[in-house]
C-alpha positions in Angstrom: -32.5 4.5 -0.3 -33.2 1.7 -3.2 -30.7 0.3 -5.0 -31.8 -0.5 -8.9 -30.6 -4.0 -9.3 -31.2 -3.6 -13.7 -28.6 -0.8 -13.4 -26.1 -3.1 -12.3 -27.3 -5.6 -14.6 -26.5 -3.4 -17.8 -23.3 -2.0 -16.4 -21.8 -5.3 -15.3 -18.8 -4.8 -17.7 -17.9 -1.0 -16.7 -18.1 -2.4 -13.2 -15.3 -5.2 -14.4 -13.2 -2.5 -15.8 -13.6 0.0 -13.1 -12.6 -2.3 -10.6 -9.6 -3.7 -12.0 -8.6 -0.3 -12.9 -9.0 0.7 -9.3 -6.9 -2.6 -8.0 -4.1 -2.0 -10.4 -3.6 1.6 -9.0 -3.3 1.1 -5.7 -1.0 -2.6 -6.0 1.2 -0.6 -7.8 1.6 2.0 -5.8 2.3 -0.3 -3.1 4.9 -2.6 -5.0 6.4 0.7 -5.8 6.4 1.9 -2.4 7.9 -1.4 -1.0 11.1 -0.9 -3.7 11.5 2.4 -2.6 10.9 1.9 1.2 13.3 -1.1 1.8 16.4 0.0 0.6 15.9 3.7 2.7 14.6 1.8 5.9 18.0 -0.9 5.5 19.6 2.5 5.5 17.8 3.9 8.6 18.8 0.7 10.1 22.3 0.5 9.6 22.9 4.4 9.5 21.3 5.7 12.4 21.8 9.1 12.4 19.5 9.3 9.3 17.2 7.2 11.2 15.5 10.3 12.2 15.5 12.1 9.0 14.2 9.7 6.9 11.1 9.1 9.1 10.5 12.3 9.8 10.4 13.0 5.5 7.9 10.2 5.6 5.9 11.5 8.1 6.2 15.3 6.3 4.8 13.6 3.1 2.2 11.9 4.4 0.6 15.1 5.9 0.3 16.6 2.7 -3.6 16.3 1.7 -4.2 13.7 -1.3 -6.3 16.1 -3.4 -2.8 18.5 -3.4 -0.6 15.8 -4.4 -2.5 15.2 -7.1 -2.6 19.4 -7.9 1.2 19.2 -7.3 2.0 16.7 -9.8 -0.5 17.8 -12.9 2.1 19.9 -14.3 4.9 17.3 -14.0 2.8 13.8 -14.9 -0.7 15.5 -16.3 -3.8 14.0 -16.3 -2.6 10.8 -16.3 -2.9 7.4 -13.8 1.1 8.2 -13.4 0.1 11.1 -11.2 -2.4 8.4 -9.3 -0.2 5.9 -8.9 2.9 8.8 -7.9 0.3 10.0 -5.3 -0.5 6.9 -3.8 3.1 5.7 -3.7 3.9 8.9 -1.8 1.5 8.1 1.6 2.6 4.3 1.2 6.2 4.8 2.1 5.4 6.3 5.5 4.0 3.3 6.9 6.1 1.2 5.0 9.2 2.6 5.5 8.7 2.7 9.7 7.6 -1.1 9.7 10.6 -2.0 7.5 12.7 -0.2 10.2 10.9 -1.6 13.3 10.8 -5.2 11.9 14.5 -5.4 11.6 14.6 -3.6 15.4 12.6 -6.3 16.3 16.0 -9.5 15.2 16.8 -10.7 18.6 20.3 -9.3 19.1 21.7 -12.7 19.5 20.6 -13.7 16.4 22.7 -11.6 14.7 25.5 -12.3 16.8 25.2 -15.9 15.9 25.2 -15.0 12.0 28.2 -13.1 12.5 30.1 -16.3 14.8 29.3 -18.3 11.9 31.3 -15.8 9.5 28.2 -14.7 7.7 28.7 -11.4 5.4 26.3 -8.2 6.5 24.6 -8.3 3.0 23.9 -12.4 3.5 22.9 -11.9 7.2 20.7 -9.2 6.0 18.9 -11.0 3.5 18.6 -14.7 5.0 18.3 -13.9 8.9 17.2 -10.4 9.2 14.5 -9.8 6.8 13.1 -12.8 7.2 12.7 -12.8 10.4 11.2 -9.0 10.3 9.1 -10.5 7.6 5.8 -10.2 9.5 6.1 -6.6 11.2 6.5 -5.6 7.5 4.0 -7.6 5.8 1.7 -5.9 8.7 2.6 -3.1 7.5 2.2 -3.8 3.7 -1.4 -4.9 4.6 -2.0 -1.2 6.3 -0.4 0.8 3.0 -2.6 -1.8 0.9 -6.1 -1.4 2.6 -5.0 2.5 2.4 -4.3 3.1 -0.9 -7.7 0.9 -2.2 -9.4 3.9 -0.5 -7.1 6.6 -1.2 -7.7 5.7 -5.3 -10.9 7.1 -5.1 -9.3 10.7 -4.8 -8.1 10.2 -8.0 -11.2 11.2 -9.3 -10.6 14.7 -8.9 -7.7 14.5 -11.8 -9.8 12.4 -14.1 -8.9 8.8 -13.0 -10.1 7.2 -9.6 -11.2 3.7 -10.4 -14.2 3.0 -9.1 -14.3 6.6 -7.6 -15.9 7.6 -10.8 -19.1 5.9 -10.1 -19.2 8.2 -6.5 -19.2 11.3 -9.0 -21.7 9.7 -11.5 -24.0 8.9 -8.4 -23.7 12.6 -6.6 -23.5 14.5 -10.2 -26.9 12.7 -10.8 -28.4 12.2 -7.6 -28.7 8.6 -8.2 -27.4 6.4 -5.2 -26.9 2.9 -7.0 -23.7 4.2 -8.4 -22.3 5.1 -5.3 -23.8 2.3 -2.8 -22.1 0.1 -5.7 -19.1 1.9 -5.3 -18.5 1.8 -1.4 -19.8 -2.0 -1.6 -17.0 -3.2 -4.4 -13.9 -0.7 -2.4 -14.8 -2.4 0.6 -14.3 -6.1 -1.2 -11.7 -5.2 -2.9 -10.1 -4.1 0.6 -11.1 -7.3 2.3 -10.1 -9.7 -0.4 -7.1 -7.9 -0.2 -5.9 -8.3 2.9 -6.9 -11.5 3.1 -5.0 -12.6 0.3 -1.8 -11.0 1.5 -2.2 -12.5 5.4 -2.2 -16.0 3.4 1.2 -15.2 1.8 2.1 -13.8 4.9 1.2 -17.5 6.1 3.1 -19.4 3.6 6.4 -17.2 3.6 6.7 -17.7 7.0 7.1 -21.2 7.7 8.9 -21.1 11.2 6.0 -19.3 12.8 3.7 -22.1 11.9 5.9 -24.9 13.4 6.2 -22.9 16.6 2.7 -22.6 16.7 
């Protein structure tokens, strides 16, 4: 399998497009996801007998195959990259939503209990002690939704939209592998840069953890 190197050369500014396209779908699924996830899992966390019903929703969702999400929403958001970015939002809130809720399981109890000595208000103790320090069980989990929805984008294809996707149907529809190696190459960096990027705000928001180490 040969790549043609001048094909890349004369579609260096579809490639551009296609990629941001591609980047902007799935970060905004995820930012989306994360606005929708945090408030439900706080909820889950402080309610607990919806604990159990709002994962299990998550986890109903996410089993639903992409390609029908997609179907599902055409007559509600058409052929449009609302229905992409509404798909993708969809299987980001189960992994989201159940590290949200396991990083604030994971506040040492005593913590809390010292917040509260100190006469601290739930909603202040929430967002300065318990978030913070469940910070990096959800950024973990913000990575994992990330990575996932730079692949998932490529389903979008299927509707008309898809990001770089489209050069995977260009390749197979004309039996012309540079398109496609091109594509898997440039989803994978987009992954990796990705999640690098995020594990160095992970870094920086989390101060304490570097002064322990």
């Amino acid at each position: 399998m040969t790549i043609d190197w001048s094909w890349i050369g004369d579609h260096t500014d579809d490639l551009t497009s296609l990629t941001f396209s591609h980047l902007q779908a799935a970060m905004t699924a995820v930012l989306l996801g994360l606005l929708i996830s945090l408030p439900l899992a706080v909820v889950a966390y402080r309610v607990r007998p919806l604990r159990g019903f709002l994962l299990g929703l998550s986890n109903v969702l996410f089993t639903i195959p992409s390609i029908a999400i997609f179907v599902l929403l055409l007559p509600i958001s058409g052929l449009t990259r609302t229905t992409t970015v509404i798909g993708l939002t969809v299987y980001t809130l189960v992994v989201l939503l159940r590290n949200t809720v396991e990083g604030l399981d994971s506040v040492p109890a005593k913590t809390k209990e010292a917040a509260k000595a100190m006469g601290t208000r739930p909603l202040r103790t929430l967002l300065t002690v318990e978030l913070p320090l469940a910070l990096p069980v959800i950024m973990a989990g913000v990575r994992i939704a990330t990575v996932m929805s730079i692949s998932l984008v490529s389903v979008a294809t299927y509707i008309g939209d898809g990001g770089l996707g489209q050069l995977f149907t260009d390749g197979f529809q004309r039996d012309f592998p540079t398109p496609v190696i091109v594509g898997v190459v440039l989803t994978l960096l987009l992954a990796v840069v990705a999640d690098a990027l995020l594990v160095a705000l992970q870094y920086v928001l989390t101060p304490w953890k570097r002064r322990r180490a």
